[in-house]
ZASEBA-841704 format. One line per field, with one value per residue (C-alpha): x, y, z; residue number from 1; residue in three letters. Coordinates in nm, 3 decimals, padded with zeros to 5 digits. Layout:
% residues N
xx: c(X,...) .
yy: c(Y,...) .
zz: c(Z,...) .
i: c(NUM,...) .
aa: c(ALA,...) .
END
This chain:
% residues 241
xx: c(10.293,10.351,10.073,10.065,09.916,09.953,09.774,09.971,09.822,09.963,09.918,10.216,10.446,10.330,10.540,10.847,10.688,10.466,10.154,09.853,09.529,09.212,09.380,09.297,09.601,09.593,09.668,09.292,09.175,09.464,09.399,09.100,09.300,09.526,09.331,09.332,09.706,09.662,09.331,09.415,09.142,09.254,09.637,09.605,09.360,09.499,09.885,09.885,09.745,10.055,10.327,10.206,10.191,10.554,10.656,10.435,10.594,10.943,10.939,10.738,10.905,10.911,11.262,11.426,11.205,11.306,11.140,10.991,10.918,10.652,10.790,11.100,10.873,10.780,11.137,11.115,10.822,10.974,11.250,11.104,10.896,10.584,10.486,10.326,10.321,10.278,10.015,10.059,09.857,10.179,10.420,10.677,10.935,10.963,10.915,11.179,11.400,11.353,11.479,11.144,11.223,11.094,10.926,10.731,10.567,10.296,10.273,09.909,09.927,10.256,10.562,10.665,10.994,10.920,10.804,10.604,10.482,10.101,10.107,10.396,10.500,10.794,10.974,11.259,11.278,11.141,11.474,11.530,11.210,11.294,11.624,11.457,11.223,11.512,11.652,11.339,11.101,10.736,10.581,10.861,10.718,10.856,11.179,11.034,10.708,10.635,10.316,10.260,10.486,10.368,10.494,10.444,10.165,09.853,09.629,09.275,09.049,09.314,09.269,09.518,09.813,09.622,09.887,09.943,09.573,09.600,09.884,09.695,09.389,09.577,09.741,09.446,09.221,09.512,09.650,09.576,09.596,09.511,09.647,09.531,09.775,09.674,09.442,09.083,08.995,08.802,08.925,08.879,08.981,09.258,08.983,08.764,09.080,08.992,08.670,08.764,09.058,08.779,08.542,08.824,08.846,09.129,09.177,09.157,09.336,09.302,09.556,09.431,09.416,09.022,08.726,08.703,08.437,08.544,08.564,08.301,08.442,08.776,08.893,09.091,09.096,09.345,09.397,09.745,09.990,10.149,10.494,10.399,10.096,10.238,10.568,10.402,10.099,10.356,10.558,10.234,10.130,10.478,10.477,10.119,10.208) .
yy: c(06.805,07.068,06.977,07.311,07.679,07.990,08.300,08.594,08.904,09.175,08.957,08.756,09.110,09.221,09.072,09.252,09.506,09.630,09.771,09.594,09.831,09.631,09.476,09.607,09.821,09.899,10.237,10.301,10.269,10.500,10.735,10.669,10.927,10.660,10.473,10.773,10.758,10.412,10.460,10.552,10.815,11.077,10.991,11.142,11.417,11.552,11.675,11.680,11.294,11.228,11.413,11.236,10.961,11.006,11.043,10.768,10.514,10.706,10.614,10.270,10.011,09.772,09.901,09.766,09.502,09.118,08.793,08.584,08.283,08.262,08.341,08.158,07.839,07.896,07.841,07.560,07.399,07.483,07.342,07.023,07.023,07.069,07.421,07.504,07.917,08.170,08.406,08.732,09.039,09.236,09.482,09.476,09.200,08.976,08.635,08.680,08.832,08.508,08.337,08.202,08.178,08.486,08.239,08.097,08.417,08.585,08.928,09.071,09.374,09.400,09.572,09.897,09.920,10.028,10.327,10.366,10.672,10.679,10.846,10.666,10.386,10.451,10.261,10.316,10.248,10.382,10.484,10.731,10.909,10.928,11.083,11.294,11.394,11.429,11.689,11.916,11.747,11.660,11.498,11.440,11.388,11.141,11.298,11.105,11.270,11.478,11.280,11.145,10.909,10.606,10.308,09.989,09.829,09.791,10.107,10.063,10.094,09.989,09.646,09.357,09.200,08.976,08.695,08.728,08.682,08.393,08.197,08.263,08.090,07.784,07.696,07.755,07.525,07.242,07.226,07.002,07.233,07.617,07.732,08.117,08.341,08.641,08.775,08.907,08.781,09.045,09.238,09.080,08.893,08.738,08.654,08.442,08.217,08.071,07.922,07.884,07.566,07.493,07.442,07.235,07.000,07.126,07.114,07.528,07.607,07.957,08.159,08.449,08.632,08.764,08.559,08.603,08.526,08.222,08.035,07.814,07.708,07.583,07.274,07.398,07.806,07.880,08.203,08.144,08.450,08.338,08.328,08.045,07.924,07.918,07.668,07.431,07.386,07.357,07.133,06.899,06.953,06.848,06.509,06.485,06.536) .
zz: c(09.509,09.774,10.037,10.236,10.115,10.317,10.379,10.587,10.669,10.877,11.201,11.162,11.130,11.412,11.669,11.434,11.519,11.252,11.384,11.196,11.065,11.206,11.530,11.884,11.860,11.476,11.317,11.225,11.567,11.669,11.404,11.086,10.903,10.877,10.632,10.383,10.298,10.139,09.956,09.596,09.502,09.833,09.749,09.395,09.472,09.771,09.776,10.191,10.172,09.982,10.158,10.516,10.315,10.219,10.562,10.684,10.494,10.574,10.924,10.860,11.156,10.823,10.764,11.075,11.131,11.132,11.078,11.412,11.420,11.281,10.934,11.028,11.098,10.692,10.610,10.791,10.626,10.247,10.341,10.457,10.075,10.225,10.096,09.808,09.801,10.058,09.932,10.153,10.195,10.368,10.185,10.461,10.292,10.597,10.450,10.140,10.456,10.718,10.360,10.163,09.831,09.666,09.367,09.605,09.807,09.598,09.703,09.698,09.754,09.662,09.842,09.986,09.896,09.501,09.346,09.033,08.843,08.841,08.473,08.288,08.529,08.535,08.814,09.090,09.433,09.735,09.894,09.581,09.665,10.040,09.961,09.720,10.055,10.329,10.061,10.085,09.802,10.034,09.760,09.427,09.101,08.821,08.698,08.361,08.319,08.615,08.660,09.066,09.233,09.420,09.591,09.446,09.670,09.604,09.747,09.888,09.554,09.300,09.105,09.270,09.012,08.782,08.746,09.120,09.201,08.935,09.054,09.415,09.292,09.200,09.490,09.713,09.454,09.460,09.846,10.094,10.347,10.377,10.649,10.746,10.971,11.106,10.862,10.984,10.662,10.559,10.277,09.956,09.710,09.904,10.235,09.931,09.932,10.225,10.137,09.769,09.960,10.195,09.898,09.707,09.978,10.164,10.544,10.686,10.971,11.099,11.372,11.429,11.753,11.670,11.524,11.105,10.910,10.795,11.130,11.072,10.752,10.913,11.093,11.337,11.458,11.669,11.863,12.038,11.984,11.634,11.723,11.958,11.767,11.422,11.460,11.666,11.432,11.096,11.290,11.337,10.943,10.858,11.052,10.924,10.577) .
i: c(1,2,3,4,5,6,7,8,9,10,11,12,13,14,15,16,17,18,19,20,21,22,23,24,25,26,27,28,29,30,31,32,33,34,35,36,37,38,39,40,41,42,43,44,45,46,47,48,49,50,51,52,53,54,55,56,57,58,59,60,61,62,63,64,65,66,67,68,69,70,71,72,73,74,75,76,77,78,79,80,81,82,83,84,85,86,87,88,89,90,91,92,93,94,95,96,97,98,99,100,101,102,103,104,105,106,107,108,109,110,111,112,113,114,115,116,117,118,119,120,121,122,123,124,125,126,127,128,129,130,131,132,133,134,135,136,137,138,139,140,141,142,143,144,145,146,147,148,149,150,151,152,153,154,155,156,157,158,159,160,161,162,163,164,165,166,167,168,169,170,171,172,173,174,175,176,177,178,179,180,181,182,183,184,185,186,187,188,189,190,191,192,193,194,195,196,197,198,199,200,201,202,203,204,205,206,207,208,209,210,211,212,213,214,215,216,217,218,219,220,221,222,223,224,225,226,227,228,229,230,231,232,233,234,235,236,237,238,239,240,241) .
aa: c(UNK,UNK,UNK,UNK,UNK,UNK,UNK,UNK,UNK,UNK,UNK,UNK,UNK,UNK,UNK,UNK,UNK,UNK,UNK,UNK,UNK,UNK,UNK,UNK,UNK,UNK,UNK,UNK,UNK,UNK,UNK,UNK,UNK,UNK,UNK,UNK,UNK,UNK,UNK,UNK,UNK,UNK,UNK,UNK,UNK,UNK,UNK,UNK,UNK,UNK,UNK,UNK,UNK,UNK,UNK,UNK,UNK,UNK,UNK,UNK,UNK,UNK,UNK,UNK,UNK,UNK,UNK,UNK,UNK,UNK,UNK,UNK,UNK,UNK,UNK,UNK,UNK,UNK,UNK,UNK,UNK,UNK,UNK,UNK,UNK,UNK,UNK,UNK,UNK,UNK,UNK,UNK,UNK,UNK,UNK,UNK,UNK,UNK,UNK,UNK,UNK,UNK,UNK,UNK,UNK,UNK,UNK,UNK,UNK,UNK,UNK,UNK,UNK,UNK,UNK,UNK,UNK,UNK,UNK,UNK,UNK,UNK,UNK,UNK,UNK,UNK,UNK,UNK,UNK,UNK,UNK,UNK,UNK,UNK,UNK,UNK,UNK,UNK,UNK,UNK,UNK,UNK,UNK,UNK,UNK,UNK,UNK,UNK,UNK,UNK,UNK,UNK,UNK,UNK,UNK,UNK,UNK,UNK,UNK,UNK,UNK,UNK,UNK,UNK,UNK,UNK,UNK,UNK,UNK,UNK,UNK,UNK,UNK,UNK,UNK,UNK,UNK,UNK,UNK,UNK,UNK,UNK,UNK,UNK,UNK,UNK,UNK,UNK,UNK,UNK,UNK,UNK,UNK,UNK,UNK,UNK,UNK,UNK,UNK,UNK,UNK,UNK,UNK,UNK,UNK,UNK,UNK,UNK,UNK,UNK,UNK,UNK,UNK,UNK,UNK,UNK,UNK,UNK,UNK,UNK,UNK,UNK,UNK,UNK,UNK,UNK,UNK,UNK,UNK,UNK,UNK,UNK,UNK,UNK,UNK,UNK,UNK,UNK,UNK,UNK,UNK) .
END
């Protein structure tokens, strides 16, 4: 068995380049408004929420952003048999890019880069609906049903993929080591994980560049930048392990 189970939050993306929400230079500190074009009940009740969310996601840095070393590191560690799943609370694609097998990466909140109709979820992808913008459409409906277009990760107030959640369960209740990388662990389900291992009797490891709730919980907190911090610490589990 795998020994290793990892959490990623938007921490590890941000040395690609992809601006975090909570951090010291996160979008909600630079602008709360922020925070309304991912929470569910103001995207579908307000049309102008929805067309900046349209343009936020538009001119997201996630589309030209590459992995670091960090998620290389997580190559690494598959590679070497070591890791179990990757259970990750970002959207932005980078681990399946720096070449994790897509199997093993269980996508929370799932990914930006779908689109799904909110009435008859009906799916396509998010460049259609960008096109669809560029050619004078601020907020397209479903060509199926007319009903309101969404991308395919999970909003603030909707319910998180059940089998995804599942399968996330598992591997934090069997691994040897939880490792947690720069998540504030604070938005739940996916922060529970943490002490859901550490109850199980796995070893958690935090890198995170702030203090989380779960500090005292973990064996080891580490608060190196990520890039630096995270394939020097897998490097040690590997040996270990």
């Amino acid at each position: 068995m795998s020994a290793i189970t990892v959490l990623t939050g938007a921490g590890i993306s941000t040395e690609s380049g992809i601006p975090d929400y909570r951090g010291p230079a996160g979008l909600w500190r630079a602008d709360p408004g922020y925070q309304k074009l991912v929470t569910i009940d103001h995207y579908l009740a307000d049309p102008d929420v929805r067309r900046r969310s349209w343009l936020f996601r538009r001119d997201s840095p996630a589309w030209g952003a590459g992995p670091n070393p960090a998620h290389l590191a997580l190559v690494e560690l598959e590679k070497a048999g070591k890791l179990d799943r990757i259970i990750t609370q970002n959207v932005d694609g980078l681990h399946q890019k720096a070449g994790s097998d897509p199997r093993r990466v269980l996508e929370l909140h799932g990914n930006m880069f779908g689109v799904a109709c909110t009435g008859c979820a009906a799916r396509s992808t998010l460049r259609e609906a960008l096109d669809r913008i560029d050619a004078g459409e601020p907020d397209p409906a479903c060509p199926e049903c007319g009903g309101i277009l969404k991308t395919t990760t999970v909003m603030f107030g909707e319910a998180l993929p059940q089998e995804t959640t599942a399968e996330a369960i598992r591997a934090a209740e069997r691994c040897e080591v939880f490792v947690a990388i720069g998540t504030s662990l604070q938005v739940q389900p996916a922060a529970s994980l943490a002490r859901l291992a550490a109850e199980s009797g796995a070893r958690l490891v935090i890198v995170n560049g702030e203090p989380t709730p779960y500090d005292d919980l973990a064996a080891e907190v580490i608060h190196d930048p990520i890039g630096l911090a995270v394939p020097r610490l897998l490097a040690r589990l590997t040996a270990e392990h």
